[in-house]
C-alpha positions as CSV (number, residue, x, y, z in Angstrom):
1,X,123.0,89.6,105.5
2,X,126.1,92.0,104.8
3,X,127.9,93.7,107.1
4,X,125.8,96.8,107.2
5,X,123.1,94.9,108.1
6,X,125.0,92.9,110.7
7,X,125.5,96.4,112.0
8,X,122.2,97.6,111.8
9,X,121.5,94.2,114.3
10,X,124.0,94.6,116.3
11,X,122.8,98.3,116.7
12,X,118.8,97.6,117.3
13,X,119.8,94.4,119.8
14,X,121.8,96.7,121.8
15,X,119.0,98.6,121.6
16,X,116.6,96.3,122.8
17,X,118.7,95.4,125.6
18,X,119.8,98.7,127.4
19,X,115.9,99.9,126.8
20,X,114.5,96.6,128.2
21,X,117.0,97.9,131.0
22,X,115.4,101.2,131.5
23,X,112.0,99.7,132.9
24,X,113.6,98.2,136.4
25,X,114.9,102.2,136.5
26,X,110.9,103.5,135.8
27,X,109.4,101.5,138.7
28,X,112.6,102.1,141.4
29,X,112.1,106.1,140.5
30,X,108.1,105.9,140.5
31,X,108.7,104.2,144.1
32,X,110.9,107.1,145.3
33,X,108.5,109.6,144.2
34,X,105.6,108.1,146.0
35,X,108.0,107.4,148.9
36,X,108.0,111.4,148.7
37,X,104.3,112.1,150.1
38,X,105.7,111.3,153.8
39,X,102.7,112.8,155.9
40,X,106.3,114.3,158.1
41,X,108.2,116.0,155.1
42,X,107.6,119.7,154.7
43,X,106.1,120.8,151.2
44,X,108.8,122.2,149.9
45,X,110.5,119.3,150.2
46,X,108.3,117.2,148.6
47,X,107.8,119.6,145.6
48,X,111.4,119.6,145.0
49,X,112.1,116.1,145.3
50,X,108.8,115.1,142.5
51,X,110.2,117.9,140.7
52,X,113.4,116.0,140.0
53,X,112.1,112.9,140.1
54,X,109.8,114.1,137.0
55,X,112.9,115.7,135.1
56,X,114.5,112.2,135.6
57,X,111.2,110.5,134.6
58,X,110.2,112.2,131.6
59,X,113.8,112.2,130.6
60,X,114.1,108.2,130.9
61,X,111.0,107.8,128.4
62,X,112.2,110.2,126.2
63,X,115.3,107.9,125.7
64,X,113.6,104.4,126.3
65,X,111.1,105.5,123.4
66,X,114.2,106.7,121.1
67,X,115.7,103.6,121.9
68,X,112.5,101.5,121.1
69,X,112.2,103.4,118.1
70,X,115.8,102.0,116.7
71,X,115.4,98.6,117.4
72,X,112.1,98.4,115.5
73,X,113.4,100.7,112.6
74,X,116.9,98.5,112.4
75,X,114.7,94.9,112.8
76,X,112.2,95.9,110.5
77,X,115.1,97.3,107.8
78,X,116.9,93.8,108.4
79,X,113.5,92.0,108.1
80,X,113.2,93.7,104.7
81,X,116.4,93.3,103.5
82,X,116.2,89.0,103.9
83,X,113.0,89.1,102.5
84,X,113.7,90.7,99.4
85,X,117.2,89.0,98.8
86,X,115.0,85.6,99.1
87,X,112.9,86.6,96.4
88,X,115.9,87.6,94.4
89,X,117.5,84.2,95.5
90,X,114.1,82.3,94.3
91,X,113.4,83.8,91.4
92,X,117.2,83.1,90.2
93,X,116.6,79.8,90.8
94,X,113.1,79.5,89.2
95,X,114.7,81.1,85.7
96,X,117.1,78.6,85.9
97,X,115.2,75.3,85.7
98,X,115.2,73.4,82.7
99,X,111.7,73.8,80.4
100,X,110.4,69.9,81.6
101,X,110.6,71.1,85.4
102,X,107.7,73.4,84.6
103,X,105.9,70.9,83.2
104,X,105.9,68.7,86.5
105,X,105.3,71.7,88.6
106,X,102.9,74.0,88.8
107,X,104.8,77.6,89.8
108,X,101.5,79.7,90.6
109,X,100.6,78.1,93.3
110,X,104.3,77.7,94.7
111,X,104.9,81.5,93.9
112,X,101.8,81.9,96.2
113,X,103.3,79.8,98.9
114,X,106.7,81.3,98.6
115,X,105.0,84.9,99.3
116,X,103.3,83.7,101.9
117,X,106.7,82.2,103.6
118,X,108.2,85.3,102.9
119,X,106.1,87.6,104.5
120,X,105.9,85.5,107.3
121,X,109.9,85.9,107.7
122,X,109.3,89.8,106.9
123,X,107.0,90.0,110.2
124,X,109.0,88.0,112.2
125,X,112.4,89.8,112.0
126,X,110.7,92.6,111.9
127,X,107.0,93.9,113.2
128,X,107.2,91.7,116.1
């Protein structure tokens, strides 16, 4: 890979990690806002407090899905990118075999095998 896509996996592991963060922070704020129906608190202050806790809530899917969103997009492009370069890289190499190597081989059914490897890289670097 070249350095843009170095880049694009340093970008979607960082990703991964900060939103693979965010869940620990989903369950501590869904236990403070069922810590707020204390059968003592006044309604008001209960309405307020899951008020903020919902701000803080839908706010921290809103940026765990965004985050989500770039790892898969930067994975996927990466996954892509090997995939394709393979092909290049194997089809170079195929053009450049001498006439009596295609007599010993037969290149259908490794073409068929090489697409098959290949798309099995594509999935996993990418739509994991």
């Amino acid at each position: 890979a070249d350095s843009t896509h170095k880049f694009y996996l340093f970008i979607s592991y960082l990703a991964s990690i900060i939103s693979g963060f965010s869940y620990p922070f989903f369950f501590f704020f869904t236990a403070q806002a069922f810590n707020s129906f204390s059968p003592y608190a006044p309604k008001d202050q209960i309405v307020d407090d899951l008020k903020g806790l919902g701000i803080v809530l839908v706010t921290l899917g809103i940026v765990t899905w965004i985050l989500c969103a770039i790892f898969v997009a930067g994975f996927d492009t990466v996954g892509r990118f090997v995939s394709n370069k393979l092909r290049v890289l194997f089809l170079d190499s195929l053009l450049n075999q001498e006439i009596a190597w295609f007599d010993q081989n037969v290149t259908s059914k490794m073409s068929f095998e090489v697409s098959s490897d290949l798309a099995a890289i594509e999935n996993g670097l990418g739509k994991k």
